[in-house]
N, C-alpha and C positions, 0 to 999 in steps of 0.2 A: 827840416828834413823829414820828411815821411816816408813810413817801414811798409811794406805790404806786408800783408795778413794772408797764409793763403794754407789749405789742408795739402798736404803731402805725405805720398808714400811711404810707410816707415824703412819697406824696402830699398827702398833710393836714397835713404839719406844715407850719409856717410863720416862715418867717424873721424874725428882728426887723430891720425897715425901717432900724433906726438901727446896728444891727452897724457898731461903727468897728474891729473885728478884720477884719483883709484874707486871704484863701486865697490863695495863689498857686497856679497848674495845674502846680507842681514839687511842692507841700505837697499838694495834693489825688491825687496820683500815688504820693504816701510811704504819705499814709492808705489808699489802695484797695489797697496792696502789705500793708500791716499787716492790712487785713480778709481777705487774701484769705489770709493765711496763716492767721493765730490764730482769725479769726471777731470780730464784730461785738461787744466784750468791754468798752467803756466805753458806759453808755447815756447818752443823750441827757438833758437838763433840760428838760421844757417845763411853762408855764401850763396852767390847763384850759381854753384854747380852742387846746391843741396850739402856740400859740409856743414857739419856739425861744428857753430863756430860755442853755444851754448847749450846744455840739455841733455847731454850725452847720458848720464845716470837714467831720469824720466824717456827716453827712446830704449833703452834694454828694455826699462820694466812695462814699459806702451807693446813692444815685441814679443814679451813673456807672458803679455796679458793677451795676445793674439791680433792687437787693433791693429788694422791695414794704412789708416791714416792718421796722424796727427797734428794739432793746431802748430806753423810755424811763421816766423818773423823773416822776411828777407834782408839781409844788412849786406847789399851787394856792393856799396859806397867804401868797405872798409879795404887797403890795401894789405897785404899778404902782414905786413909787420904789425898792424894795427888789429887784426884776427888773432895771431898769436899774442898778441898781450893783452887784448881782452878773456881770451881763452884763461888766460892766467888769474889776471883780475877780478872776472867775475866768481874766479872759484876762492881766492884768494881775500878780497873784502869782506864776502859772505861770512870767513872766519873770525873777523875783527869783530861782529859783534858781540855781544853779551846780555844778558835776562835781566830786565828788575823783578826781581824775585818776585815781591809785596806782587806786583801786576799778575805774575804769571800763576801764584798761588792761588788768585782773585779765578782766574779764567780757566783752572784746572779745577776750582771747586764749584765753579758754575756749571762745568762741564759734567760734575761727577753728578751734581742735584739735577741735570738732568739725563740719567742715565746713560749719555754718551758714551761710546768709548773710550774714553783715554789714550789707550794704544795707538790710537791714529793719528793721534797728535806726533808720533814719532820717539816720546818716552816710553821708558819703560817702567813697569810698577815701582821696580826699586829705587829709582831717580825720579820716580811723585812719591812715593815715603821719605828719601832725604831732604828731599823738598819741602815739604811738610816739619821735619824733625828738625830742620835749621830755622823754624820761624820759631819752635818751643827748644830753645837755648841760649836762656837770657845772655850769654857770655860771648854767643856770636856776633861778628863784626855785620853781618847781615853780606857777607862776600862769600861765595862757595866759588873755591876755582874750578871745579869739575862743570858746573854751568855756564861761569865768563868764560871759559875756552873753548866751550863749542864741541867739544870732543863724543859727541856722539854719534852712531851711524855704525861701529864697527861689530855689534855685539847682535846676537842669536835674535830673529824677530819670527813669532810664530801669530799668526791671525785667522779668525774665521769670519768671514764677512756676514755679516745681521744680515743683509738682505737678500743675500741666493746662497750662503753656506758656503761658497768658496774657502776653504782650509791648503794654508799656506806657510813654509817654515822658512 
């Protein structure tokens, strides 16, 4: 099956009324901080009347950043039941994973050697200090459940973008 690929409107697209995934204005501040670095690099899922079947967080913050269009996937193939439970799914899997620490310690300290920011990874300083503090505790099981749960996204995100000063809370 093949998707088309095609820019659209960020006006036209249209949210699904029933979206029971929540944004937070800390998540929606993470995403406009991700776009504004990398560029607009996951595209959207919609129907062929432009519903939002995936994306719906990254189209606020594409909105908030002012861009008129966005990269999106046509998935016209799917029937009304099969949108609503992708809808669900794709917000819901996303949950099921979890971090191997040892890796992610590796690639937050690559990140830090070379001056990157951090923040745009979507942690926060004090979840790369725990992170850090649970590799120096010889008694830990090497498990942080604050990490396998995924529970980030809801908490205060402030940024200044390196390269136009964009400041953002």
């Amino acid at each position: 099956m093949e998707h088309k690929m095609r820019m659209v409107e960020t006006a036209k697209l249209v949210p699904y009324i029933n979206n029971a995934r929540t944004h937070s204005p800390a998540q929606i501040a993470k995403l406009r901080a991700s776009i504004r670095e990398f560029g607009f690099l996951n595209p959207v899922i919609i129907d062929g009347d432009c519903g939002i079947i995936a994306g719906h967080g990254r189209v606020l913050a594409a909105q908030e950043e002012g861009m008129e269009k966005v990269p999106c996937v046509l998935a016209d193939h799917l029937s009304e039941a099969q949108k609503k439970a992708y809808i669900l799914a794709d917000n819901r899997m996303a949950m099921d994973a979890g971090w191997d620490e040892e890796l992610l310690r590796i690639e937050i300290e690559s990140l830090q050697g070379e001056d990157f920011d951090v923040s745009l990874t979507g942690f926060r300083e004090d979840e790369v200090t725990d992170l850090f503090a649970v590799r120096e505790d010889p008694d830990d099981t090497g498990s942080n459940k604050e990490y396998d749960e995924g529970e980030f996204g809801d908490e205060e995100f402030a940024h200044e973008c390196p390269r136009c000063g964009f400041k953002f809370n």
